[in-house]
N, C-alpha and C positions, 0 to 999 in steps of 0.2 A: 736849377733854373726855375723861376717864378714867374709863372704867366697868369695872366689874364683872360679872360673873351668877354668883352663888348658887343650883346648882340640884341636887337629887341624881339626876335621870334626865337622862343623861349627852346622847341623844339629841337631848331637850328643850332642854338649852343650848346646843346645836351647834345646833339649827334657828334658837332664839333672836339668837346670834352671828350667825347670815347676813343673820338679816332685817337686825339693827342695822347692817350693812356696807352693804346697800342704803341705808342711809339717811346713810351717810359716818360714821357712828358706830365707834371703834375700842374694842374689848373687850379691857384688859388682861391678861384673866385669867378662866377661869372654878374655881369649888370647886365642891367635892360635898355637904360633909357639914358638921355644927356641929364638930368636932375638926378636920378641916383647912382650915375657916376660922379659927378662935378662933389656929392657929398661925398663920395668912398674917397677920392682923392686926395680930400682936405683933411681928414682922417687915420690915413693908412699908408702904410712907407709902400710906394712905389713898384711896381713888378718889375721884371727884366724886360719881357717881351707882351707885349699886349697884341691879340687879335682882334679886327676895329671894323665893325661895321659901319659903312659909311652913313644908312639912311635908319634912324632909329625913330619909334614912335612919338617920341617930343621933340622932331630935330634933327639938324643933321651933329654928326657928332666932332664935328670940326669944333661947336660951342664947348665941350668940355676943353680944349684947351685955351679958348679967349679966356675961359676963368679959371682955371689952374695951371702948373708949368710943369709940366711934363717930359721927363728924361729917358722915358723906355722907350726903347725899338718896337716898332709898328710893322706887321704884317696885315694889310686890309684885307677883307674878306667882302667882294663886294659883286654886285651883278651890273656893273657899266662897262659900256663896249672898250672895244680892245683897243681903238686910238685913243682913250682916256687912259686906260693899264700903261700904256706906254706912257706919259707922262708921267705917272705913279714913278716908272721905274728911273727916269730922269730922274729924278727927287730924292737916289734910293732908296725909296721905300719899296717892301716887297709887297706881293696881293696875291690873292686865291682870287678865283671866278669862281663864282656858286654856278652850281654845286658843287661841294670841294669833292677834289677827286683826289684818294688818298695816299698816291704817286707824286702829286705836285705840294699837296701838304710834307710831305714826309722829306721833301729836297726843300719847299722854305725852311723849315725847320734846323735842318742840316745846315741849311746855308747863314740863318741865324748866327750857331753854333760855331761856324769856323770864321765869325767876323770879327775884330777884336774893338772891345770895348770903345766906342767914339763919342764924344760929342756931337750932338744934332741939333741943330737948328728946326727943331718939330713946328714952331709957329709958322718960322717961313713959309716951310712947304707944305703945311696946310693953306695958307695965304694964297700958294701959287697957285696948289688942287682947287680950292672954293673958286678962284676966278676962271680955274679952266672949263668947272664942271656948270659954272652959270653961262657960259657960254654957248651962241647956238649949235653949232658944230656938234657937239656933245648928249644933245638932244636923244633920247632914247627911240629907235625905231620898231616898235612894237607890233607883235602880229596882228595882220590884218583879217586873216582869213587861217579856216583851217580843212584840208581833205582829207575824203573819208572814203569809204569803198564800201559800195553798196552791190553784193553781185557778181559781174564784170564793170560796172559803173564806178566814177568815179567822182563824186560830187563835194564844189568849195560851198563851204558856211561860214559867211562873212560875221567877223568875232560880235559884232553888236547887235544877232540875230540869237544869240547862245544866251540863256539863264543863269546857268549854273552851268559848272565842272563839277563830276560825281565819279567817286571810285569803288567799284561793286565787284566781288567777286574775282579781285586782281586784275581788272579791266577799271580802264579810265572812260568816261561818257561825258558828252557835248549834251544839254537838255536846251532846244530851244524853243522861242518864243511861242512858236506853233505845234508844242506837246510832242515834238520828238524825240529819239533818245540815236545818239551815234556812238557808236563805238571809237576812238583815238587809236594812232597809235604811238602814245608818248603816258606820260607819268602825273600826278598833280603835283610833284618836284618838278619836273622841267618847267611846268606853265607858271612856275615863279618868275622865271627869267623872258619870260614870251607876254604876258596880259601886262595892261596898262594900269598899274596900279590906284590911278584916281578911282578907277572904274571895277574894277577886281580884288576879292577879298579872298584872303584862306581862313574861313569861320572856324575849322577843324580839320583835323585830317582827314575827313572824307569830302568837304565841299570847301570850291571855290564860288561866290556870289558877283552877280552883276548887281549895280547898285539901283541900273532902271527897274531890277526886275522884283523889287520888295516890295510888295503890298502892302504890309502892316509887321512891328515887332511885337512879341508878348513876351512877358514877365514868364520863365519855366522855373524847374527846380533845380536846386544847387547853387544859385545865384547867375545861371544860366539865362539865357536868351533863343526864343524861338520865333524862326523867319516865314512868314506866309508869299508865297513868291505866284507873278501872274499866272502860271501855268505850269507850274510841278508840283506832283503830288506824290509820287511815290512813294516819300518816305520823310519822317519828320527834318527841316531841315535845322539842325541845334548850334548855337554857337555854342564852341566850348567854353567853360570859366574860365580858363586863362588868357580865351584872346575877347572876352567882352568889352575892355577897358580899350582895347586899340580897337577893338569895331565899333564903340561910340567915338573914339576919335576921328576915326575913316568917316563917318559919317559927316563930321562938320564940314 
């Protein structure tokens, strides 16, 4: 079997890759972006089973099939609510909700496997996804607020009050606007699927960034990026090399 993973958070497809190894599954290839897929395509004979992330940093990734035609079976790997999964499944195409859990990968997989060879009509029902997912309904409802326990206390911090997302010492921390620091009790994986991505970045794997709260970028080393933010200071905030290119895109 010859797959694929289409994913633009570089991380995300390296963890993906392993789980799929566990499973004796061999990954020919991972891409990043709808541009340097829409090239691999034009290129390179086709895989069986491609994993497809919906929202990639140049686009969404429905564009790699306007411009190429595409015959391998689609597993999505995508973080939209579960009335949109269900239409996915209309369509049948299968999907993973991030973060994949390696019980639901391990039965698509399987279920892959025991389907026989078909013909697909992939444009259509991309055709049908893009119209459903432009729709309001579909709208993502993203955390508002988050609580924390201070004490016996229990106090909400409303998400446009928060800096940054920091992970220290195997604890996750809220840093807000007014210099303080909260403890979470969740992961900077879960708050993939929780912050509003206009507004929320994963610089690296120790920070997530609020976009109000950058004071100035500087030029670091490595070809690196460092963030001066209104009021944290604890520790350098670095963007890694790898996600520099999609955090001047997030920027625009």
């Amino acid at each position: 079997m010859n797959v694929l993973i289409i994913e633009d958070e570089k991380p995300a497809a390296r963890r993906l890759n392993r789980m799929l190894e566990k499973l004796g599954v061999n990954v020919s290839q991972m891409l990043h972006s709808v541009e340097e897929s829409i090239d691999w395509f034009q290129k390179n004979t086709h895989p069986d089973l491609i994993f497809l992330d919906i929202q990639l940093s140049d686009g969404l990734s429905f564009e790699i099939f306007d411009a190429v035609k595409v015959d391998s079976s689609i597993i999505f790997t995508t973080a939209f609510d579960e009335y949109a999964l269900q239409a996915f499944k209309l369509n049948s195409v299968d999907y993973l909700l991030k973060p994949i859990d390696d019980e639901e990968l391990s039965h698509a997989v399987e279920q892959f496997k025991s389907q026989a060879p078909k013909d697909q009509n992939v444009k259509l029902n991309f055709e049908d996804i893009k119209k459903l997912l432009s729709a309001s309904p579909v709208e993502r409802d993203y955390k508002k607020r988050f609580t924390v326990k201070i004490g016996q206390h229990l106090k909400m911090i409303a998400v446009d009050e928060i800096e940054c997302f920091y992970s220290e010492n195997k604890g996750t921390y809220a840093h807000t606007v007014d210099g303080r620091n909260y403890l979470l009790d969740t992961s900077l994986e879960n708050l993939e699927n929780e912050l509003e991505p206009a507004t929320f970045f994963r610089i690296s794997r120790k920070f997530y960034i609020n976009i109000n709260a950058i004071k100035d970028i500087i030029s670091y080393t490595n070809s690196r990026l460092q963030l001066k933010l209104n009021s944290y200071k604890e520790t350098e905030v670095i963007v890694a090399r790898e996600r520099v290119k999609d955090f001047k895109l997030w920027l625009e």
